[in-house]
Rosetta silent file (secondary structure, phi, psi, omega in degrees, C-alpha in Angstrom):
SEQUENCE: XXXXXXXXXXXXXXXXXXXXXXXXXXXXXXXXXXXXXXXXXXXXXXXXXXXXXXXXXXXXXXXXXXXXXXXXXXXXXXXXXXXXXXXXXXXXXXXXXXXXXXXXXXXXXXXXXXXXXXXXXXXXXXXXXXXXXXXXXXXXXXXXXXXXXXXXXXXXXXXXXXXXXXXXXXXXXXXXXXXXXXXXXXXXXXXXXXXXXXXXXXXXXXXXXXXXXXXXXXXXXXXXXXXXXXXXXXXXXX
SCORE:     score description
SCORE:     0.000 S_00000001
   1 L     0.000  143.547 -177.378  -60.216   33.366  -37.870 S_00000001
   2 E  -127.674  134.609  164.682  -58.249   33.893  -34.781 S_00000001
   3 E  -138.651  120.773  171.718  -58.748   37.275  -32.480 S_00000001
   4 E   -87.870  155.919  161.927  -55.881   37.852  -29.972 S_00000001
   5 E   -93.840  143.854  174.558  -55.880   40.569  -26.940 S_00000001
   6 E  -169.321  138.259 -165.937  -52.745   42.354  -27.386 S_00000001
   7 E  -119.751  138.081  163.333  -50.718   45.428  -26.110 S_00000001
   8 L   -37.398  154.394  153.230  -48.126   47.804  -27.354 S_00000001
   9 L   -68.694  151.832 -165.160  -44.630   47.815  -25.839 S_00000001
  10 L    74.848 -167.201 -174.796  -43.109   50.120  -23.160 S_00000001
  11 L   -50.015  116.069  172.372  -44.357   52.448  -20.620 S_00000001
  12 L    48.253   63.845  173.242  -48.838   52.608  -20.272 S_00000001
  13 L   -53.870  150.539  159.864  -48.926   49.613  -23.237 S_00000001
  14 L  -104.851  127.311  171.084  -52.246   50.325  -25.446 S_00000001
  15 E  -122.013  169.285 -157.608  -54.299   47.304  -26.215 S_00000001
  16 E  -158.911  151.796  176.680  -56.005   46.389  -29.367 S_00000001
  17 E   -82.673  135.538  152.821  -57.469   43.249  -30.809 S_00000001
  18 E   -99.282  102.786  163.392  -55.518   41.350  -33.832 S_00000001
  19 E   -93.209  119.356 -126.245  -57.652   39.639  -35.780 S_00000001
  20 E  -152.097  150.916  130.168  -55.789   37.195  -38.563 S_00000001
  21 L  -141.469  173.359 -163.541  -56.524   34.016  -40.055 S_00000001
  22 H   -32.221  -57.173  166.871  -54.078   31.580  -41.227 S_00000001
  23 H   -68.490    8.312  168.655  -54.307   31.456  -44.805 S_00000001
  24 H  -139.067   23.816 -176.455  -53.321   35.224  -44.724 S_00000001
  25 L   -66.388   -0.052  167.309  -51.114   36.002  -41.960 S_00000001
  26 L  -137.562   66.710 -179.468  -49.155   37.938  -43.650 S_00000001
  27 L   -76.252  175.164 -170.533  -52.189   40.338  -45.563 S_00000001
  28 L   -84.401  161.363 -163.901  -51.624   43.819  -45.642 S_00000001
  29 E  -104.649  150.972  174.986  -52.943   45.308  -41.817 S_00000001
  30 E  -117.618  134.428  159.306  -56.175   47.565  -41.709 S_00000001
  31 E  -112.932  119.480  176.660  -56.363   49.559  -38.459 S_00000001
  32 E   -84.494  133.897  170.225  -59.856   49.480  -37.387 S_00000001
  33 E  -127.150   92.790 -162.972  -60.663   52.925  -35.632 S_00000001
  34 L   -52.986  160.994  167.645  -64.172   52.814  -33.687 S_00000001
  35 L  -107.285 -168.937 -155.657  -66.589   55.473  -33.190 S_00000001
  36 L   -51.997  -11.275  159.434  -67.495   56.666  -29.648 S_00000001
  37 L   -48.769  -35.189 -168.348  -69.018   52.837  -28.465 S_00000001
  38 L    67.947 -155.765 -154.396  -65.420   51.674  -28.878 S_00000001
  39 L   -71.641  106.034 -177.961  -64.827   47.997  -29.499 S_00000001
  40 L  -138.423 -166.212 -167.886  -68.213   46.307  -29.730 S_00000001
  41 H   -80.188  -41.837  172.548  -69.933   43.511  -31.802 S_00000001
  42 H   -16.103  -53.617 -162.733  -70.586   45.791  -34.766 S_00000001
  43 H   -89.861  -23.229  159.910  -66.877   46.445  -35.370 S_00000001
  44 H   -68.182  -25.917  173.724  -65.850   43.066  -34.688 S_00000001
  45 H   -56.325  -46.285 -137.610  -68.502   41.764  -37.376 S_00000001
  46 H   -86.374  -25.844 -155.417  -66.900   44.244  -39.572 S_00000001
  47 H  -106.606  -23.920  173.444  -63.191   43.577  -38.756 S_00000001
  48 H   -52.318  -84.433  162.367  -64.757   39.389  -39.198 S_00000001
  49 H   -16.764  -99.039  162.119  -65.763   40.799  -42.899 S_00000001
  50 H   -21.906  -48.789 -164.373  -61.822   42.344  -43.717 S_00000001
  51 H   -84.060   -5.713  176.562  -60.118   39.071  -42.373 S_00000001
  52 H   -81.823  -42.776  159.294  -62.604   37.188  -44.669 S_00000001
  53 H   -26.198  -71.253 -164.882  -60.555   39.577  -47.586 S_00000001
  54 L   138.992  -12.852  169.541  -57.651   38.377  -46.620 S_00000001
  55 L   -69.638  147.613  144.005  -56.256   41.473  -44.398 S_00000001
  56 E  -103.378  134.548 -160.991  -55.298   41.694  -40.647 S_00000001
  57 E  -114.814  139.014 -169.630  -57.317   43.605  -38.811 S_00000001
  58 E  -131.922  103.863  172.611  -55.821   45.884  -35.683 S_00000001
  59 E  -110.217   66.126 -125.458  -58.465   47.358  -33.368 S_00000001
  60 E   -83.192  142.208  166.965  -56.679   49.290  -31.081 S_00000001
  61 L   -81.209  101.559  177.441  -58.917   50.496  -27.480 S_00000001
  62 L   -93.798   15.803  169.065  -58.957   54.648  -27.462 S_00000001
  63 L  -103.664    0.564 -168.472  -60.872   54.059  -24.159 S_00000001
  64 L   -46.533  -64.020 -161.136  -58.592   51.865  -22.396 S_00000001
  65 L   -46.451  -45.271 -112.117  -57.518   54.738  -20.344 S_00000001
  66 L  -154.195  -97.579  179.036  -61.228   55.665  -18.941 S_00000001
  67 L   156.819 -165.189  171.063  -62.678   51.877  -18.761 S_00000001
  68 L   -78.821  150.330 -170.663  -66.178   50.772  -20.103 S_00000001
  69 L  -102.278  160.665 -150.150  -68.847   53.087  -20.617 S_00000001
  70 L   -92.479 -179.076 -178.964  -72.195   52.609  -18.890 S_00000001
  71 L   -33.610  130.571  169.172  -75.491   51.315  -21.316 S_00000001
  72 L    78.502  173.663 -163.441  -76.579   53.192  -24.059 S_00000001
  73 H  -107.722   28.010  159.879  -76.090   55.802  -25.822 S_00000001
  74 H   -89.003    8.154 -168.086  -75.996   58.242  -23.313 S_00000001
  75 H   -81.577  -72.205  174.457  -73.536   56.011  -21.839 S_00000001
  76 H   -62.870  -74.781  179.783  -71.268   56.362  -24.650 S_00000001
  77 H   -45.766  -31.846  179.177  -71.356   60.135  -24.993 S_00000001
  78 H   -63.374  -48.979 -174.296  -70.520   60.884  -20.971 S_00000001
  79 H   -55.159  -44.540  177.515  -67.346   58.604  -21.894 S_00000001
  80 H   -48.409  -30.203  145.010  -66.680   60.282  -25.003 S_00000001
  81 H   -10.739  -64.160 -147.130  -66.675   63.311  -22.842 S_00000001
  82 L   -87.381    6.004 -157.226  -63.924   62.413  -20.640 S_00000001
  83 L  -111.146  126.564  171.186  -61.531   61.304  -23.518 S_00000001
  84 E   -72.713   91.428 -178.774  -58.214   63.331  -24.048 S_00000001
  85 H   -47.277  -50.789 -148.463  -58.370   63.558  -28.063 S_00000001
  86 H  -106.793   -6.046  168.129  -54.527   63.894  -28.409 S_00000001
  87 H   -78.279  -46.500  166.927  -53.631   61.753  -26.233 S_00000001
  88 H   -50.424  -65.671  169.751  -55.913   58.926  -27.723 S_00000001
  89 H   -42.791  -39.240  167.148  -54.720   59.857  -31.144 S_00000001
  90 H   -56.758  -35.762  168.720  -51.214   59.333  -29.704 S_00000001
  91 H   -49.381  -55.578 -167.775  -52.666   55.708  -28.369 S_00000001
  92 H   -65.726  -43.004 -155.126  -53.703   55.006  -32.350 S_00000001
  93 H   -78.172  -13.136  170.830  -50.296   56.253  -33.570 S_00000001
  94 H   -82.953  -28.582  166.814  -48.430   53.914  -31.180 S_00000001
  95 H   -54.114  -56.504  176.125  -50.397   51.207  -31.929 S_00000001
  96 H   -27.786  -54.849 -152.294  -49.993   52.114  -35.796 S_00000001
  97 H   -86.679  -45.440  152.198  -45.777   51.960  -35.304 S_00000001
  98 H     7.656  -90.425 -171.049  -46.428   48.456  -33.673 S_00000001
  99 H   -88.645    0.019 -161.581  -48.202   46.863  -36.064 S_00000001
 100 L  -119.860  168.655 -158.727  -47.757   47.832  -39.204 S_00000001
 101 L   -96.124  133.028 -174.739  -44.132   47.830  -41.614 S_00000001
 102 L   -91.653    7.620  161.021  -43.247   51.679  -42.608 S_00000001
 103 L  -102.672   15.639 -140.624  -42.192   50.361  -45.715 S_00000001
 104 L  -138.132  127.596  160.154  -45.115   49.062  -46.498 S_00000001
 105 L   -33.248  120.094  169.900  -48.862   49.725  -47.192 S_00000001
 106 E  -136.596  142.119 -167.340  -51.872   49.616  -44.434 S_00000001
 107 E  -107.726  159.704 -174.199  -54.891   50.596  -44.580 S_00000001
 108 E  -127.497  122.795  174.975  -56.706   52.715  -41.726 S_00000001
 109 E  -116.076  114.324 -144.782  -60.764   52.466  -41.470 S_00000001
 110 E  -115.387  152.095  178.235  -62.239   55.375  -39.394 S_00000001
 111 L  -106.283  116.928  156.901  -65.718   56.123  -37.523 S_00000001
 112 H    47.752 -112.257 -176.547  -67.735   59.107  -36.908 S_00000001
 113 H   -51.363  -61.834  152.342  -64.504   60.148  -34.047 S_00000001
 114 H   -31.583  -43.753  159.734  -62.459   57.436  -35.699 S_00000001
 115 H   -44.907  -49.748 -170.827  -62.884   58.740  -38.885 S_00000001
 116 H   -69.186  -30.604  175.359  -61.596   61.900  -37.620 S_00000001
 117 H   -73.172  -27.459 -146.018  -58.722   60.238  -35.929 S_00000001
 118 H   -85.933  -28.187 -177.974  -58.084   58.003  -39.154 S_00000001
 119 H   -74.291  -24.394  162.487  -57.650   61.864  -41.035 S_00000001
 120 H   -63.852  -51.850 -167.824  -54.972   62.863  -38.164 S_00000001
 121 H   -56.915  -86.555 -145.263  -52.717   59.416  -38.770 S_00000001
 122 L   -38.156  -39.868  162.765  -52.940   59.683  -42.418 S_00000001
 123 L   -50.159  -18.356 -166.543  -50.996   63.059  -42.180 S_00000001
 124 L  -114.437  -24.847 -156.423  -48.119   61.556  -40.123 S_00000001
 125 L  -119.026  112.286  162.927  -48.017   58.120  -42.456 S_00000001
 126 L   -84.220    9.972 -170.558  -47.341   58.311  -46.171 S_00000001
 127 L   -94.507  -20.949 -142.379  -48.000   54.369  -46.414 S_00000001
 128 E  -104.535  130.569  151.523  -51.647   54.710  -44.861 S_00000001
 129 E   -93.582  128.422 -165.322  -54.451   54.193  -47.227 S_00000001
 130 E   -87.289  152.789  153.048  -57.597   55.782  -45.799 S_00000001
 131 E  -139.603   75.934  175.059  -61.299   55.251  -45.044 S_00000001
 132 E   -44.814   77.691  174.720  -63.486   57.412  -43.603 S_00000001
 133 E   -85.382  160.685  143.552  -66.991   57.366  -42.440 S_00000001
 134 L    59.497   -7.738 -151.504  -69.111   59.768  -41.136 S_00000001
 135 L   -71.045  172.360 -148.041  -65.455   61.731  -40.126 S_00000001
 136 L  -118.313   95.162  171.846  -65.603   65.240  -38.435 S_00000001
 137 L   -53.817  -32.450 -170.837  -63.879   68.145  -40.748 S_00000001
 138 L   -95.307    6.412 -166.388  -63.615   70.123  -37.708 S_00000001
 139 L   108.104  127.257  171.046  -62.924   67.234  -35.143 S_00000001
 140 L   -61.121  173.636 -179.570  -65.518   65.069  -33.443 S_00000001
 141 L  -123.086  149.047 -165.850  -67.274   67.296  -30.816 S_00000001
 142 L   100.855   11.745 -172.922  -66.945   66.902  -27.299 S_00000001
 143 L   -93.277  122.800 -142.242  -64.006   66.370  -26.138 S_00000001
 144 L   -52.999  -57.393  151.623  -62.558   66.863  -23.004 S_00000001
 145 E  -120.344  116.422 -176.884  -59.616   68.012  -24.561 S_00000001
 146 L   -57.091  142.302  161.388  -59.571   68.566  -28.390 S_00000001
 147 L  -113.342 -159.326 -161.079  -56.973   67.945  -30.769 S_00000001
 148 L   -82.537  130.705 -175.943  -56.091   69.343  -33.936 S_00000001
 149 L   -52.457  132.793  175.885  -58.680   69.667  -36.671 S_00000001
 150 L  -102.327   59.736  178.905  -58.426   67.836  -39.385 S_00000001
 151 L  -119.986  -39.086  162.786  -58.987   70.149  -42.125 S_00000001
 152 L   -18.731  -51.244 -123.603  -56.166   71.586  -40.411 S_00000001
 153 L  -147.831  -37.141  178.640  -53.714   68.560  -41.813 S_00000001
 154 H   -43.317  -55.695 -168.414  -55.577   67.626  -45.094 S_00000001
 155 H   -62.944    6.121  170.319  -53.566   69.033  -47.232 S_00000001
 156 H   -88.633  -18.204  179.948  -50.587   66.997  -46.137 S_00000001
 157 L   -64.938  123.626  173.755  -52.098   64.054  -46.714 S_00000001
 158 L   -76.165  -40.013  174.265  -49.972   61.837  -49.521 S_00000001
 159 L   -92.460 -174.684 -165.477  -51.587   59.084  -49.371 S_00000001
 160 L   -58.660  139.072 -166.817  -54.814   57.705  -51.116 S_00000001
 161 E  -163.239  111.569  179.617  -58.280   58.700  -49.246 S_00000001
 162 E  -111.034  133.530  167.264  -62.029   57.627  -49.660 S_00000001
 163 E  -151.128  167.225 -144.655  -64.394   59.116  -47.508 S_00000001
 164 E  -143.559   98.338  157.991  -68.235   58.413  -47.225 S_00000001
 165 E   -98.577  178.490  159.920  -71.012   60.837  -45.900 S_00000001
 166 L  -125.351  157.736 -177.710  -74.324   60.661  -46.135 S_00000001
 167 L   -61.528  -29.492  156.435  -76.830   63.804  -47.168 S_00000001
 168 L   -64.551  -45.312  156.992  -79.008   63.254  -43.908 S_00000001
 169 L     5.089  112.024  138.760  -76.189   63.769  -41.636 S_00000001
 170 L   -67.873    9.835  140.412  -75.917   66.018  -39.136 S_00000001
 171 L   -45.582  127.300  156.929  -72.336   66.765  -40.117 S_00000001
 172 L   -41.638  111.535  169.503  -72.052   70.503  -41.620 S_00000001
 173 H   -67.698  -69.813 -169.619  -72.248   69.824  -45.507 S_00000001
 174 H   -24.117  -58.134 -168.360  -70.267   73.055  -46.091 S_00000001
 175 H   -70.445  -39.152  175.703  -67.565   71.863  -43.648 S_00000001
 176 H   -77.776  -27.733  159.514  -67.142   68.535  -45.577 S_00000001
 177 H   -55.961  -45.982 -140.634  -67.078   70.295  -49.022 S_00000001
 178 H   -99.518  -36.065  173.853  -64.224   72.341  -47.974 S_00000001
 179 H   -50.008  -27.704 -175.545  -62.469   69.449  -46.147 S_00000001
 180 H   -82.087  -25.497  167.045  -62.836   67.745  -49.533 S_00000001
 181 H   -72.202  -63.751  167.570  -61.210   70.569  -51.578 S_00000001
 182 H   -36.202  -28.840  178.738  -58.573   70.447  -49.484 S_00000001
 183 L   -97.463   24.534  178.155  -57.971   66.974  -50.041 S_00000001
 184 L  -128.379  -21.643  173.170  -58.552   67.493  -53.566 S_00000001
 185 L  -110.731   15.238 -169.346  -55.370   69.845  -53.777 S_00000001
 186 L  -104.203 -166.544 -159.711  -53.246   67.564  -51.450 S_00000001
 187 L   -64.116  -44.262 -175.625  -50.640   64.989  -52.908 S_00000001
 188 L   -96.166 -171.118 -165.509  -52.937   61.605  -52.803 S_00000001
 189 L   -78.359  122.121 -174.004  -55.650   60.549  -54.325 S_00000001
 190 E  -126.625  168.887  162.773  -59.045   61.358  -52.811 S_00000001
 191 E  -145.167  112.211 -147.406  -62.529   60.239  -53.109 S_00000001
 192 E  -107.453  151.583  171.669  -65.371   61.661  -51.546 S_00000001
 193 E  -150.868  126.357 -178.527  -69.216   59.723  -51.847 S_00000001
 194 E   -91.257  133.069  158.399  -72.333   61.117  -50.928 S_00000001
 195 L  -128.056  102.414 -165.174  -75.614   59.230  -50.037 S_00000001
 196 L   -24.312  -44.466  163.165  -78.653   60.710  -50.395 S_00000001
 197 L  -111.822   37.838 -158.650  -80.736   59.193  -47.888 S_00000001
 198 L  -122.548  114.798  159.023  -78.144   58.027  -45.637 S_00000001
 199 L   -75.317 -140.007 -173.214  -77.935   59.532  -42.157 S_00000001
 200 L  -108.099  166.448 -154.493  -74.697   59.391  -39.721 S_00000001
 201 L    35.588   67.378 -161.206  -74.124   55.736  -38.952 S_00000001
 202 L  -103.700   20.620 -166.313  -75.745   54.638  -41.932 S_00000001
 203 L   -96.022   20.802 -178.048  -72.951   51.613  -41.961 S_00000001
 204 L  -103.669  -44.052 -168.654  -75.523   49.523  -39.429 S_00000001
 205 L   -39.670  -23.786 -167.830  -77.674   49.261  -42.512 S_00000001
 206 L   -88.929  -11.739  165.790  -75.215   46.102  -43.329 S_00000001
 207 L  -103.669  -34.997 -163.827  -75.927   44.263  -40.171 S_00000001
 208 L   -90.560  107.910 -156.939  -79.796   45.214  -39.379 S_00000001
 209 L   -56.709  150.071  175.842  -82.578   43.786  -41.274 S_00000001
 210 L    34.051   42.609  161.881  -84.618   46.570  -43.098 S_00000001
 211 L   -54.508  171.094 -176.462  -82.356   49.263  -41.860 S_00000001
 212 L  -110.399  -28.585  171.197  -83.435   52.281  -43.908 S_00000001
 213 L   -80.333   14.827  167.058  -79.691   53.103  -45.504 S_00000001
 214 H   -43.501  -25.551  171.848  -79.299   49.454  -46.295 S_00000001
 215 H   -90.816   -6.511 -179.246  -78.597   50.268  -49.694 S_00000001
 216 H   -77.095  -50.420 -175.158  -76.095   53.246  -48.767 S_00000001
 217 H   -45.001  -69.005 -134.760  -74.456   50.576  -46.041 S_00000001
 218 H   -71.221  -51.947 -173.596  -73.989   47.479  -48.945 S_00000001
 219 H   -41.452  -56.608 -176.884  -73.153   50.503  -51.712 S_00000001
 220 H  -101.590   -2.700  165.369  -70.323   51.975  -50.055 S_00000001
 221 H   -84.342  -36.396  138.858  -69.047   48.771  -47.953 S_00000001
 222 H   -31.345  -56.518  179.538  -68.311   47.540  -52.029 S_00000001
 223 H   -47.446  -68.249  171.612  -66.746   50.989  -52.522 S_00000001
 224 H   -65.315  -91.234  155.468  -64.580   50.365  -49.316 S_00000001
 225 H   113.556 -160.797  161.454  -63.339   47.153  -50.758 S_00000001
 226 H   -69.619  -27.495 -173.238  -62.574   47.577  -54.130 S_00000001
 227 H   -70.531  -31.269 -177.774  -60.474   50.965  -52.526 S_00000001
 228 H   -93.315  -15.647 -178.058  -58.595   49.033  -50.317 S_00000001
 229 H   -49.670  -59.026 -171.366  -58.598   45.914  -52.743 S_00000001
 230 H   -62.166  -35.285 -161.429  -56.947   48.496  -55.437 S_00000001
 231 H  -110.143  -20.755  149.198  -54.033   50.178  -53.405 S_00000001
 232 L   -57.647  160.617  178.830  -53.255   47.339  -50.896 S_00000001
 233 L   -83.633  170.797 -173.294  -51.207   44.718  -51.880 S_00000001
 234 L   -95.634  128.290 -149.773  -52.544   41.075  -52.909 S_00000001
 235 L   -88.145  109.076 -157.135  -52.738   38.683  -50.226 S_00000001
 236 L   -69.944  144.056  153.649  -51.079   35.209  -50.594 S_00000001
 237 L    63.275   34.544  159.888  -53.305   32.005  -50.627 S_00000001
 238 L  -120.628    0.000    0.000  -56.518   34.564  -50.888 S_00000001
């Protein structure tokens, strides 16, 4: 596996990791979209994991702009704070035109605010197959300046979209049923999966021994996949 640093073109480039390896360089691209930690070892295990598929993985920095956040995870939340939602999302969609072919499938895999972000793009892209965790119907909270909800925008979405809470959550169930109806009357294909005893970041269960959602993480990292396995295309010399 090879992981490059690498920045958009023009005026205030965005940078984002590529991660590739050889015998696939030219897989279909997943854009990894972090949740408020940004780019850390988690999501690089995870983006390791996809390039093991057979995919390139694109992990674009919605924090560039602000810098590193201090320890912990009170650390993380003052930065998330300070971060200009529509502007970031404008970071992902420039990244987005970059790397990926507009004739072409890619899949986008989103995190608690990344999730939420991954449910803006997918409205603008009719190529982008989705994956959600943990996403925000109304928008993560906290942001210095918010952008547009994405419940807002579901029902534009064409293409195909799996998204994965868990029942523990402190996401509003109510607000994710009705985000899910919406996406249930819009043009692609959706799939919603619940897990009973899975709180919000229950996707750690897959790195952390005797995590307590380890079976929600390995259950719905299968799920995620077979989803992108099914609507991406098949990956030479994989």
């Amino acid at each position: 596996m090879t992981v490059r640093t690498c920045r958009t073109p023009g005026v205030e480039p965005v940078p984002y990791l590529h991660f590739s390896a050889e015998r696939a360089a030219d897989g279909d691209v997943i854009v990894l979209l972090t949740d408020i930690f940004g780019v850390n070892p988690f999501y690089r295990h995870l983006s390791a994991l996809l390039t093991d598929e057979g995919y390139q993985v694109v992990v674009p920095d919605m924090f560039h702009r602000i810098g590193a956040a201090a320890p912990g995870r009170d650390g993380a939340l003052t930065r998330r704070g300070q971060l200009d939602d529509p502007l970031a999302v404008d970071d992902v969609e420039r990244v987005i035109e970059h790397t990926t072919d507009s004739k072409r499938p890619f899949g986008t895999l989103g995190f608690c605010l990344g999730g939420s972000f991954a449910l803006l793009t997918a409205a603008t892209h009719r190529n982008q197959v989705t994956t959600t965790y943990y996403a925000f119907p109304k928008g993560s909270p906290g942001a210095k300046v918010p952008v547009t909800e994405p419940m807002q925008v579901a029902g534009s979405i064409a293409g195909p979209v799996l998204g994965h809470w868990g029942r523990q959550d402190y996401i509003d169930e109510g607000e994710v049923e009705q985000l899910a109806k919406l996406l249930a009357d819009a043009p692609g294909r959706t799939e919603v999966r619940w897990y009973p005893d899975a709180g919000h970041s229950f996707l750690a269960g897959l790195t952390e021994n005797d995590h307590v959602s380890a079976t929600a993480a390995e259950e719905s990292w299968r799920r995620t996949l077979a989803f992108f396995g099914s609507h991406l295309g098949p990956v030479t010399g994989h």
